[in-house]
C-alpha positions as CSV (number, residue, x, y, z in Angstrom):
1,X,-52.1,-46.5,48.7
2,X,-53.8,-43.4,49.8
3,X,-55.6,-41.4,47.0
4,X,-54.9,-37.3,47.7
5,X,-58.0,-35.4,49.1
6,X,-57.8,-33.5,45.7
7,X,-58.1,-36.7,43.8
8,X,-61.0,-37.7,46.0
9,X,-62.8,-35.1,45.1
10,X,-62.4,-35.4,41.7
11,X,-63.3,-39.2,41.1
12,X,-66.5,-38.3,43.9
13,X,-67.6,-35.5,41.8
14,X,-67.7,-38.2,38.3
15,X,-70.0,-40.0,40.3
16,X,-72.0,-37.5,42.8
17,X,-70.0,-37.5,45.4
18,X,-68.3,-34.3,46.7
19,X,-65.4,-34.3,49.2
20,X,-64.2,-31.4,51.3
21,X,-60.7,-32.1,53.4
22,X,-62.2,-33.5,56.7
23,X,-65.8,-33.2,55.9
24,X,-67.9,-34.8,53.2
25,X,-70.3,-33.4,51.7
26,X,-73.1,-36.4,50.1
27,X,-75.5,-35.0,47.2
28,X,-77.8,-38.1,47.3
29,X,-79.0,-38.1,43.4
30,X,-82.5,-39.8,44.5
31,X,-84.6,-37.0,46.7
32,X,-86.2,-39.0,48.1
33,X,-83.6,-41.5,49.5
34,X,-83.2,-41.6,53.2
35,X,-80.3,-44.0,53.2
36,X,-76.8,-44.1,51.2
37,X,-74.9,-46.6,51.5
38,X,-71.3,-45.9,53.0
39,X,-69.6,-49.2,51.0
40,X,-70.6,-47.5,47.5
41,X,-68.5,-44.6,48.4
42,X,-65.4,-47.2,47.4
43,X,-66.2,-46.5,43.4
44,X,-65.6,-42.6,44.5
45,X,-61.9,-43.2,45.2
46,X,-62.0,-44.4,49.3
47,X,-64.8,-45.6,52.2
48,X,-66.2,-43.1,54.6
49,X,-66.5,-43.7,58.5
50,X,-69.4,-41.8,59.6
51,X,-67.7,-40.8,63.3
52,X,-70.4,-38.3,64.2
53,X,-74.0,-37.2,63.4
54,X,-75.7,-35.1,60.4
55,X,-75.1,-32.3,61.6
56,X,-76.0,-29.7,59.0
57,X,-78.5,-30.7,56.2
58,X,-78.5,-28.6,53.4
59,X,-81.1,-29.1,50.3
60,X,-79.3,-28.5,47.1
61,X,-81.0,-28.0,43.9
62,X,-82.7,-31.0,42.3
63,X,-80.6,-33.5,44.8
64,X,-80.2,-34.0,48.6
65,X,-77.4,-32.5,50.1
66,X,-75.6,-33.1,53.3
67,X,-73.0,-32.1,55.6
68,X,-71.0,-34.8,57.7
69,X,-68.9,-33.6,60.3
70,X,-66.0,-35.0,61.8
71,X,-65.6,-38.1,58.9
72,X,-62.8,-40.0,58.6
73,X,-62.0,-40.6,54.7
74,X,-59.0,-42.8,55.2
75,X,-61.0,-45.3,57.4
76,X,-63.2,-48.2,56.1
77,X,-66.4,-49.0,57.3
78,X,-68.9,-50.2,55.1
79,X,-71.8,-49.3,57.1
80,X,-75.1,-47.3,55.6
81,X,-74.9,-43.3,56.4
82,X,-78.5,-42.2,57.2
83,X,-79.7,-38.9,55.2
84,X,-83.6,-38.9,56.5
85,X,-82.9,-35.6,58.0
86,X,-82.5,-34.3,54.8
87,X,-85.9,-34.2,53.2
88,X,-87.5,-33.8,56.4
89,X,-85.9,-30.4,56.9
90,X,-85.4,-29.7,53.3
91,X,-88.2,-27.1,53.6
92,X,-86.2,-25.1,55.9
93,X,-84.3,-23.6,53.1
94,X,-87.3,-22.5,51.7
95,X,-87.7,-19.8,54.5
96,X,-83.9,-19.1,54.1
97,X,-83.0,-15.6,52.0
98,X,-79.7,-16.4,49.8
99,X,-77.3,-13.7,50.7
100,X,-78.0,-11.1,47.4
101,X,-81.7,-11.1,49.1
102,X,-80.5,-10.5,52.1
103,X,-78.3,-7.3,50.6
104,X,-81.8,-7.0,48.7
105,X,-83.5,-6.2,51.5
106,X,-81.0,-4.8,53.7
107,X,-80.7,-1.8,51.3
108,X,-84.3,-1.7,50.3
109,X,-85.0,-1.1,53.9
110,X,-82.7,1.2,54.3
111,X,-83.4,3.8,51.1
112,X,-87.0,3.5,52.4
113,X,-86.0,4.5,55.6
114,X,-85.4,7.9,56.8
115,X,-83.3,10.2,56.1
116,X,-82.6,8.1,53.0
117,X,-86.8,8.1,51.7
118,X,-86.8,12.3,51.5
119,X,-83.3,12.5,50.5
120,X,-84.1,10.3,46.9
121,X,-87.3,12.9,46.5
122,X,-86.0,15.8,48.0
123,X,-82.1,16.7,47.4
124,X,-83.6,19.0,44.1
125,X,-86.3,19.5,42.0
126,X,-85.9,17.0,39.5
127,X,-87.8,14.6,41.0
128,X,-90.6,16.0,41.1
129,X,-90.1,17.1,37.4
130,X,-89.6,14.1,36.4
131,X,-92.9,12.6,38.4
132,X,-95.3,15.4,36.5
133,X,-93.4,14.8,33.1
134,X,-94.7,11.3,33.3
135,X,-98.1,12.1,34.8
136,X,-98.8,14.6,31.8
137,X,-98.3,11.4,29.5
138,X,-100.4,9.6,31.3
139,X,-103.2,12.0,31.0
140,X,-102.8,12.9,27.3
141,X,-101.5,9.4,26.7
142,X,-98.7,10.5,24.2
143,X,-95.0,11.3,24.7
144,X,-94.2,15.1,25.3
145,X,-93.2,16.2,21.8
146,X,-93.6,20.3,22.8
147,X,-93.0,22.1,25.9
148,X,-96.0,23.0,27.8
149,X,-94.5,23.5,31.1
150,X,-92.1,27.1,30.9
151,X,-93.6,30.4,29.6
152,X,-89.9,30.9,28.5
153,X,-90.0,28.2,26.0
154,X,-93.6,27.5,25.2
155,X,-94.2,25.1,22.7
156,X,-90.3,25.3,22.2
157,X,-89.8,21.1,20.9
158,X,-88.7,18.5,23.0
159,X,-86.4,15.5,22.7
160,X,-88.0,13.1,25.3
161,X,-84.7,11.0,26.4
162,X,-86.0,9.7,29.6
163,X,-89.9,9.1,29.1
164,X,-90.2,5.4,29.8
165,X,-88.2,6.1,33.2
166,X,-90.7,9.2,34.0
167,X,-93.7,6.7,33.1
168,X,-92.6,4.4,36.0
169,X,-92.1,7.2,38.2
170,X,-95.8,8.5,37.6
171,X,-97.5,5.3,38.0
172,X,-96.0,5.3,41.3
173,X,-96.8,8.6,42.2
174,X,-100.4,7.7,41.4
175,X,-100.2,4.6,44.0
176,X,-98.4,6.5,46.1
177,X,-97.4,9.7,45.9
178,X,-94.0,11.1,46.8
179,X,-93.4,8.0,48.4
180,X,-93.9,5.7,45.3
181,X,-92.0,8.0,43.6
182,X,-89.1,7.0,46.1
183,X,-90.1,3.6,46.1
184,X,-89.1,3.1,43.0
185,X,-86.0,4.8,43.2
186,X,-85.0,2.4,46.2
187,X,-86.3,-0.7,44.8
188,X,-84.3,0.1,41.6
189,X,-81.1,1.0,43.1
190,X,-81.0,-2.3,45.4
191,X,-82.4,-4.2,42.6
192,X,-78.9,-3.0,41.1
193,X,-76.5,-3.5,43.4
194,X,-78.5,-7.2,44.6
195,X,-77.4,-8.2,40.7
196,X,-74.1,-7.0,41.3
197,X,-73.7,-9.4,44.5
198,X,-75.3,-12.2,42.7
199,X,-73.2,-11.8,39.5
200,X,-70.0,-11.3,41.8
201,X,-70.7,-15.0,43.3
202,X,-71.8,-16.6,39.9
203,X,-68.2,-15.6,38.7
204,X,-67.0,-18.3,42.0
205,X,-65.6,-15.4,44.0
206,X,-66.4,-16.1,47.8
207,X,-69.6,-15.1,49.4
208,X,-68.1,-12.7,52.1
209,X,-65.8,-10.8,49.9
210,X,-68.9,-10.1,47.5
211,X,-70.7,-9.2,50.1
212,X,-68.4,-6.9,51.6
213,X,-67.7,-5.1,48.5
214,X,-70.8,-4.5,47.0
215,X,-71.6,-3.1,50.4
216,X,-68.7,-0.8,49.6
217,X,-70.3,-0.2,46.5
218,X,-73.2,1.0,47.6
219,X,-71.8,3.3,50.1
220,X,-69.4,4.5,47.3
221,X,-72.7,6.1,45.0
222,X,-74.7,7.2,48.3
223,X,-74.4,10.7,47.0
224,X,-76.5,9.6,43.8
225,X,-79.8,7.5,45.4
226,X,-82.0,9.6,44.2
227,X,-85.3,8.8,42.9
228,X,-84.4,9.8,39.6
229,X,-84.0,8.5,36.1
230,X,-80.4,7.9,36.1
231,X,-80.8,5.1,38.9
232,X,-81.8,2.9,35.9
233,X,-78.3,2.9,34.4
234,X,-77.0,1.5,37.8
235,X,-79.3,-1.4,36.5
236,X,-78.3,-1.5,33.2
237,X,-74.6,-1.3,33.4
238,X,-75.1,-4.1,35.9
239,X,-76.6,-6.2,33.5
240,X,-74.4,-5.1,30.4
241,X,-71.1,-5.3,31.8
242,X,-72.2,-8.6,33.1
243,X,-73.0,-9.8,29.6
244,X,-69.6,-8.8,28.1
245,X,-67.7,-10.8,30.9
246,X,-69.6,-13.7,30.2
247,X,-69.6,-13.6,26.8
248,X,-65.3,-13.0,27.4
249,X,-65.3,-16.4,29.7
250,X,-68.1,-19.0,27.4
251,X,-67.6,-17.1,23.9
252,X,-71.4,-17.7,23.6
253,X,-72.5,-15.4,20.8
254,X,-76.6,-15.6,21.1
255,X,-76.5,-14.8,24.6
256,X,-74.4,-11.8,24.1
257,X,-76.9,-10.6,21.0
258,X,-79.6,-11.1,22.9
259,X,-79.1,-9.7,26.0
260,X,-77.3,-6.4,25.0
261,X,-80.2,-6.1,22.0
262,X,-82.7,-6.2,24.7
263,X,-81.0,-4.0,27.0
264,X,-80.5,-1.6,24.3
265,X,-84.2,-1.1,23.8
266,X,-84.9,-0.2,27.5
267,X,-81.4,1.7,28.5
268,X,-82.2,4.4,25.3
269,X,-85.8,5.0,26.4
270,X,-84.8,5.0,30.3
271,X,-82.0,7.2,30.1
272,X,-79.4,9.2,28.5
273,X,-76.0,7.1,29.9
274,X,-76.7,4.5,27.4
275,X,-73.8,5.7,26.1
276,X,-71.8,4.3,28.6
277,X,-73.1,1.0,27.7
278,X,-71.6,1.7,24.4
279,X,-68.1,3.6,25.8
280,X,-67.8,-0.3,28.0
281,X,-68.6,-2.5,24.7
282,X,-66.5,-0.1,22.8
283,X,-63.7,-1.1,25.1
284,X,-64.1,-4.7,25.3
285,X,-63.9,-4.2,21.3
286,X,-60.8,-1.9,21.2
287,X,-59.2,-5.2,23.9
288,X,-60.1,-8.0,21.5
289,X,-58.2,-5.5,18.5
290,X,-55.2,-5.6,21.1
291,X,-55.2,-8.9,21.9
292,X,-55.6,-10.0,18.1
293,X,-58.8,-12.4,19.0
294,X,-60.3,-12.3,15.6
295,X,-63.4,-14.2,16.8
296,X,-64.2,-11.8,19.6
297,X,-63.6,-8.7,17.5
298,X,-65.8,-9.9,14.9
299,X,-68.8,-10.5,17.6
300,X,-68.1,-7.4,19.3
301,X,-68.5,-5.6,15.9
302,X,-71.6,-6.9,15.3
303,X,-73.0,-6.6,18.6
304,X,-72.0,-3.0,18.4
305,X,-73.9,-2.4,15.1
306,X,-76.8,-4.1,16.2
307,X,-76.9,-2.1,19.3
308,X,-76.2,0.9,17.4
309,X,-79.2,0.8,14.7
310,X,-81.8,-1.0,18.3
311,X,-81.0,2.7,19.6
312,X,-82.9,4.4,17.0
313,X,-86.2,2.9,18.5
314,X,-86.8,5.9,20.9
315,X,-89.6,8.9,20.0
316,X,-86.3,10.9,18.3
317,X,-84.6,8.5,16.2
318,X,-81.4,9.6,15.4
319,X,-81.6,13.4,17.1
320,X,-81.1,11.7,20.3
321,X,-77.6,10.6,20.5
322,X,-76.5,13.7,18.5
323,X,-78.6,15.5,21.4
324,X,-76.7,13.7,24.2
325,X,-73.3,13.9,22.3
326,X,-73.5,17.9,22.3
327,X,-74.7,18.4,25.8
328,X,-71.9,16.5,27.0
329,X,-69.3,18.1,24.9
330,X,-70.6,21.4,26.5
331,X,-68.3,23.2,28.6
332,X,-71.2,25.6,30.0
333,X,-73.5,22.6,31.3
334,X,-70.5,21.1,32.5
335,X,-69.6,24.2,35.0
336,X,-73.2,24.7,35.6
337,X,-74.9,21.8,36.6
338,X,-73.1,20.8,40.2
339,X,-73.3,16.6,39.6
340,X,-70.7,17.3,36.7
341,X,-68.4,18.6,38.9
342,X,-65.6,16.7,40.5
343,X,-66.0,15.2,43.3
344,X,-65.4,17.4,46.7
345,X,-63.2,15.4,48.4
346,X,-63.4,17.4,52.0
347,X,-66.7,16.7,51.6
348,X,-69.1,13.9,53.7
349,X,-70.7,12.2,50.6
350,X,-66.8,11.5,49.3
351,X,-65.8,9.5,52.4
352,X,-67.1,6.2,50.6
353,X,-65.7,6.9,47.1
354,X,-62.3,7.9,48.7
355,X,-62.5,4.6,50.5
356,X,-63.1,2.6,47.1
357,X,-60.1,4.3,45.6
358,X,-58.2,2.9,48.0
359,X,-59.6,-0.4,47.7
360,X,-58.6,-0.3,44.0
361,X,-55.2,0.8,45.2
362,X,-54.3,-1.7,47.8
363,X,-55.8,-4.7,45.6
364,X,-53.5,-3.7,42.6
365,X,-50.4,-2.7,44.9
366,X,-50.8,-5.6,47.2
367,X,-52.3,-8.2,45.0
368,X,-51.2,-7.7,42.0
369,X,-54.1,-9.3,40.1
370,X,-53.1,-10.8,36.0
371,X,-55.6,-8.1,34.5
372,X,-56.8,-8.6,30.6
373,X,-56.3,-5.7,28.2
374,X,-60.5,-5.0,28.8
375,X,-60.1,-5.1,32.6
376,X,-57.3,-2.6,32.9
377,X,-58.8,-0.2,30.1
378,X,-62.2,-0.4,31.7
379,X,-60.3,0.9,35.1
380,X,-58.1,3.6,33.3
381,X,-61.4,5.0,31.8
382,X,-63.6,4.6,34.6
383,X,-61.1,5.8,37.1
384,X,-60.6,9.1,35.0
385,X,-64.0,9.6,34.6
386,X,-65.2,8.9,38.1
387,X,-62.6,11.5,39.5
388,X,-63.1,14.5,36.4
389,X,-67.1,14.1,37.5
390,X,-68.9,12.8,40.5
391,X,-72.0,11.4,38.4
392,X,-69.6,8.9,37.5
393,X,-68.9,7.1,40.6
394,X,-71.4,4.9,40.6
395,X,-70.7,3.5,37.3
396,X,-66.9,3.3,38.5
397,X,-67.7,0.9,41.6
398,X,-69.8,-1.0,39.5
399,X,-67.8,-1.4,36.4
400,X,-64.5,-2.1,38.6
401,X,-65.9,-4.9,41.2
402,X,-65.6,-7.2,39.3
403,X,-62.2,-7.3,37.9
404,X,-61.1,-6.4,41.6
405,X,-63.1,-8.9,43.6
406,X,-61.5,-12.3,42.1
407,X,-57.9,-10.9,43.8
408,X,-59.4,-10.2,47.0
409,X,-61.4,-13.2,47.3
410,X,-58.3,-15.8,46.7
411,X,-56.5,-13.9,49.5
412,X,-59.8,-14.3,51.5
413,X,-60.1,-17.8,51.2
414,X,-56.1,-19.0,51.4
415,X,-56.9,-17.4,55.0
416,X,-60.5,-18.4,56.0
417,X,-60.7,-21.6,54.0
418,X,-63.4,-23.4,56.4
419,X,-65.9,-20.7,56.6
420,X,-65.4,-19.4,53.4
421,X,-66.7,-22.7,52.1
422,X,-69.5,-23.0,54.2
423,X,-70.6,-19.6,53.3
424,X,-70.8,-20.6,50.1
425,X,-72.9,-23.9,50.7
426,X,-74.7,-21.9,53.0
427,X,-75.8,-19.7,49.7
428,X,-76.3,-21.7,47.4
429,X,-78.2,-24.1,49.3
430,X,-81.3,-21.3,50.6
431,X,-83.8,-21.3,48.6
432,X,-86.2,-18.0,50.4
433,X,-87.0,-16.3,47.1
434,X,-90.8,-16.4,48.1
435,X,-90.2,-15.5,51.7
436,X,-87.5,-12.9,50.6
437,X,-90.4,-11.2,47.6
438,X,-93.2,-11.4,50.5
439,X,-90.9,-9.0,53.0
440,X,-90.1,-6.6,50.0
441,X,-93.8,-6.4,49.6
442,X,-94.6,-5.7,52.7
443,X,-91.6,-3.2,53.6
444,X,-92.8,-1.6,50.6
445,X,-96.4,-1.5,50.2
446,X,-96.9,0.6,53.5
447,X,-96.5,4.1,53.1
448,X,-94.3,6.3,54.9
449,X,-95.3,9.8,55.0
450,X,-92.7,11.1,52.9
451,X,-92.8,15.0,51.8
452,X,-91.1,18.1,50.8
453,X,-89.0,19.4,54.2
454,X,-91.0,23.0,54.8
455,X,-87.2,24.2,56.0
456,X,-86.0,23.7,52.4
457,X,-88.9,24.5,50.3
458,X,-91.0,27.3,49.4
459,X,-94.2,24.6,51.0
460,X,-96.2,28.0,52.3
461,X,-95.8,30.4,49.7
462,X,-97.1,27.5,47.3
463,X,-100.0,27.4,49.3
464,X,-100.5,31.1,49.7
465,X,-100.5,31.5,45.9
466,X,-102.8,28.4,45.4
467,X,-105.2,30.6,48.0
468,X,-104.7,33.9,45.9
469,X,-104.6,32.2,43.0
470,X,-106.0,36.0,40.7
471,X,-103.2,38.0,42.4
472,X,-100.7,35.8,40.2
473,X,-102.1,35.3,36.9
474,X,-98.5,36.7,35.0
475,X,-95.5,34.7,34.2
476,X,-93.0,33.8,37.3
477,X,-89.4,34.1,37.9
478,X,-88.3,31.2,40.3
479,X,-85.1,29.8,41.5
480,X,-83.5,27.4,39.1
481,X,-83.8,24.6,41.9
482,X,-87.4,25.3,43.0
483,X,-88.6,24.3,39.4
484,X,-89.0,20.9,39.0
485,X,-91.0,21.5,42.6
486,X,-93.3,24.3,41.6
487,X,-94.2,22.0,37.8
488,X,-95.6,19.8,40.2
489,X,-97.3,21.7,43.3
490,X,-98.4,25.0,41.2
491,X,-99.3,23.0,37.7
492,X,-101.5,26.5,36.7
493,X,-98.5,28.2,36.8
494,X,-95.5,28.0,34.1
495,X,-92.0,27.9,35.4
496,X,-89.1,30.4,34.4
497,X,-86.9,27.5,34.5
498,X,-86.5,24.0,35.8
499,X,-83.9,21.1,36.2
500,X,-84.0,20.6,32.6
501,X,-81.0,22.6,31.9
502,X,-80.5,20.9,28.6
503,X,-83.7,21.9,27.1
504,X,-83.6,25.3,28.0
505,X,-80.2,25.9,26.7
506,X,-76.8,28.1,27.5
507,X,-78.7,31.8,26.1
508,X,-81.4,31.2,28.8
509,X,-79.6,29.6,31.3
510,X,-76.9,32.6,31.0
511,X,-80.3,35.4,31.3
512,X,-81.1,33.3,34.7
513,X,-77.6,33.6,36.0
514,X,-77.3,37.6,35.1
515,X,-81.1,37.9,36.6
516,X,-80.2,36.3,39.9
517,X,-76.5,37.6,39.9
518,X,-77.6,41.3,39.8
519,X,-75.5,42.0,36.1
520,X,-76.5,45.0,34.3
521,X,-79.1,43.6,32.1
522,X,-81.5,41.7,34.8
523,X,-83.9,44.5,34.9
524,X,-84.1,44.4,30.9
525,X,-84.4,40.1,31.4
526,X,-87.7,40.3,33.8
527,X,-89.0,42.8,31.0
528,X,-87.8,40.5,28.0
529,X,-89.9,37.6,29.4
530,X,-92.6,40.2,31.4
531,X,-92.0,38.8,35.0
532,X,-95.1,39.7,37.1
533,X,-93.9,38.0,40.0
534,X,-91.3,36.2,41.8
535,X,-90.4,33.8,44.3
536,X,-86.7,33.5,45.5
537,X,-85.2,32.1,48.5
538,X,-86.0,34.7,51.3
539,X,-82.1,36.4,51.7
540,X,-81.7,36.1,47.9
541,X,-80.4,39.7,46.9
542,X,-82.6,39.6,44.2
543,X,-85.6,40.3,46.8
544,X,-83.4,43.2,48.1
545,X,-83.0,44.8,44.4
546,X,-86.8,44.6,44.0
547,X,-87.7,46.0,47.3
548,X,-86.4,49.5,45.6
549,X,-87.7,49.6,42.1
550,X,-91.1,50.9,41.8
551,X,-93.6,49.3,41.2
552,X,-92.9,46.0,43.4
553,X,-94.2,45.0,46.4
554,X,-93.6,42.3,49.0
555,X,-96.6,39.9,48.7
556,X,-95.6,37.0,50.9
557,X,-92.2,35.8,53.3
558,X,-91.5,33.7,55.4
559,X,-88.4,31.9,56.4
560,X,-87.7,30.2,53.3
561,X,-89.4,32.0,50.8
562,X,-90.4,35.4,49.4
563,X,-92.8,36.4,46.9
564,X,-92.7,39.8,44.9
565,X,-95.4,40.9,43.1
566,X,-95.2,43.5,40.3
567,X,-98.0,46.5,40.3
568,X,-100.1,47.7,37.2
């Protein structure tokens, strides 16, 4: 009697054997066998007619793996298979990228490229704030503890939520400039969405479908590659939602400790969104409470304790998630700074996030995929929060692949059986981690020139002012965008305001916006803080309203920027 394919398979795997409907697949367990004999294939469950050649060798890990095509399983022939080719062309697989390096290096190339390699350095200021932040450690070798940088807030104190991030990005400027600084930002942001793909097919969803949608991903938080500190919580949500879901499928409790523990550390000294690390394993807690899993909730507490009291190992203790708590509670950051803002769906940058929303629609409507209470609160809260405020779209494609992927992927593979399969054999098989690290060297390690676009900043009145440096000795009033730019390119001179909108607070963020809006006290602001000279945009009406008080004088203008000097 005939055993079923599926029973083949399962007597060929208890012995080393894998079967795969009209192919077989051999793992040889000795590596460096070059025979295997057909006739032992009867203690497997059947005899295998070899009817063609060894057509695709594959090395597997540890064993010898091949691909017959065209094998008869039903037939007997006791004859010996030869598997030579094997470990004469294992070394191929070597020089073969696994598919996550290929997504690796696809979107490494691709942020390093242009317009992508001035866009991560150049869509604000903040970059370069964040680039002289971490060089002034560097120099003084201490964390910021006092503001040195405004004449608005001098010596005003500092909570220092992002230093270890702005470390990274100074070292790199030092190697290389504005282009290490964007270096980083794209090696950190395919680094994230690389361990996305790779934790999407170590779940056993299929290679194409991972592919396709971490792709979708990616395109999804476009808007937000910027070489900034926030691209290290892409990272680290990657890597913390990927604990929780294994710790939901093994139930191993020292890996979960460990790994969050760790993460913990970094994510509190890299950036403030840690505390979406905590709003996730809060979830996953508040679903094992649901679901009455004692076990889980009682890990889940403690791992939320632990990660809790790690936290306080940042330069502010405690002050810091009190600090990050209040900022976002405020409704005056939350209208002024534009990444809070919904999304604008009319807008380019929104094609890819409308196209994930309808992703997650279709799956859920069409699929219908058996959710768990953590997967469907993790959508509901994410979803919400990635439509009330665009910075949260990236964290909403990468918290929601996941659970989505496993319903797409069976569809996938009911249809496209074949390939899907030798996709997946394909993948597992290359082993072209060294080939894959010496390309992302070398797309890397050659600079671009990589600057500030002249057309959109203020690049010759900086250097005017550098060349008449005594004409400008007073304090400066400067657009609110320009000011992580100028901390960097005029360091003499102390800003009226930067991209650090939380540290300089609602009162002097609400004196800017009067200033620049014309309201009936600017005059009295420019003599609170004792402006001697400006530089605005060139058509900002502020320019206009200075032209006629006396006193001022136009002392540089060009296209993008004019300066105003005030007269003794």
């Amino acid at each position: 009697m005939r055993n079923s394919a599926a029973a083949m398979n399962q007597s060929a795997r208890e012995n080393g054997w894998e079967f795969m409907s009209r192919e077989v697949v051999i793992f040889a367990r000795a590596s460096s066998a070059d025979t295997v004999d057909a006739s032992s294939l009867s203690a497997a469950g059947g005899l295998v007619r070899r009817s063609g050649r060894i057509a695709f060798p594959v090395c597997g890990d540890g064993t010898n793996l091949v691909i017959l095509r065209g094998v008869d399983i039903n037939a007997p022939h006791t004859s010996p298979v030869n598997v030579a080719t094997v470990s004469t062309c294992a070394w191929r697989h070597w020089l073969l990228p696994s598919l996550t390096q290929l997504l690796w290096l696809t979107l490494l190339l691709v942020l390093l490229a242009q317009p992508w390699r001035t866009t991560m350095v150049a869509s604000d200021g903040d970059a370069c704030m964040h680039w002289r932040v971490g060089e002034t450690m560097l120099q003084s070798r201490q964390i910021i503890r006092a503001d040195i940088f405004s004449h608005t807030r001098a010596g005003a104190p500092i909570v220092s939520k992002e230093w270890l991030s702005e470390l990274v990005f100074a070292v790199a400027g030092r190697l290389g400039g504005l282009y290490g600084v964007a270096a980083v930002g794209a090696l950190v942001i395919a680094a994230a969405f690389a361990l996305l793909h790779r934790q999407l097919l170590r779940e056993g969803n299929d290679a194409l479908v991972a592919t396709s949608i971490v792709l979708l991903a990616a395109w999804a938080s476009s808007a937000h590659w910027l070489a900034r500190p926030h691209a290290f919580s892409f990272l680290m949500i990657v890597l913390w939602h990927g604990a929780l879901r294994k710790f939901m499928r093994t139930e191993k409790v020292g890996t979960l400790l460990i790994t969050l523990g760790v993460l913990t550390v970094f994510w509190v000294n890299l950036h403030g969104a840690y505390l979406a690390g905590f709003f996730v394993l809060g979830v996953y807690w508040v679903s094992a409470a649901i679901e009455k899993d004692h076990r889980k909730f009682g890990v889940l507490t403690v791992a939320a304790l632990s990660c809790a009291a790690l936290s306080l190992l940042n330069p502010n203790g405690y002050k810091l998630l009190f600090y990050n708590v209040q900022f976002l509670y405020s409704d005056f950051f939350k209208n002024w700074l534009a990444e809070y803002a919904s999304m604008r769906f009319g807008s380019i940058e929104a094609l890819g996030f409308i196209l994930w929303l309808g992703m997650m629609f279709l799956t859920l409507a069409l699929r219908r995929p058996r959710l768990t209470v953590s997967e469907g609160l993790v959508l509901i809260s994410w979803t919400y929060f990635a439509l009330y405020s665009a910075r949260n779209v990236p964290l909403l494609a990468i918290l929601s692949a996941p659970i989505l992927v496993p319903a797409i992927s069976e569809a996938a593979t009911a249809r496209w059986q074949m390939p899907s399969q030798k996709m997946r054999m394909l993948n597992e098989a290359a082993r072209g981690w060294v080939v894959s690290t010496i390309l992302a060297v070398m797309i890397v390690a050659v600079p671009q020139l990589t600057v500030m676009p002249s057309k959109d900043w203020p690049t010759g009145a900086v250097a005017f002012i550098k060349t008449h440096d005594q004409q400008f000795d007073g304090n400066m009033f400067n657009q609110y965008a320009w000011g992580g730019y100028l901390m960097q390119y005029l360091p003499k001179h102390k800003v009226f305001v930067d991209g650090r909108a939380d540290f300089y607070g609602e009162n002097l963020l609400r004196e800017f916006s009067d200033t620049t809006a014309l309201h009936t006290n600017w005059t009295q602001v420019l003599q609170k803080y004792d402006v001697r000279w400006t530089l605005m945009p060139t058509d900002h009406r502020l320019n206009l309203a200075l032209a006629l008080l006396p006193g001022w004088h136009c002392a540089y203008s060009d296209e993008v920027a004019m300066v105003y000097s005030r007269q003794e």
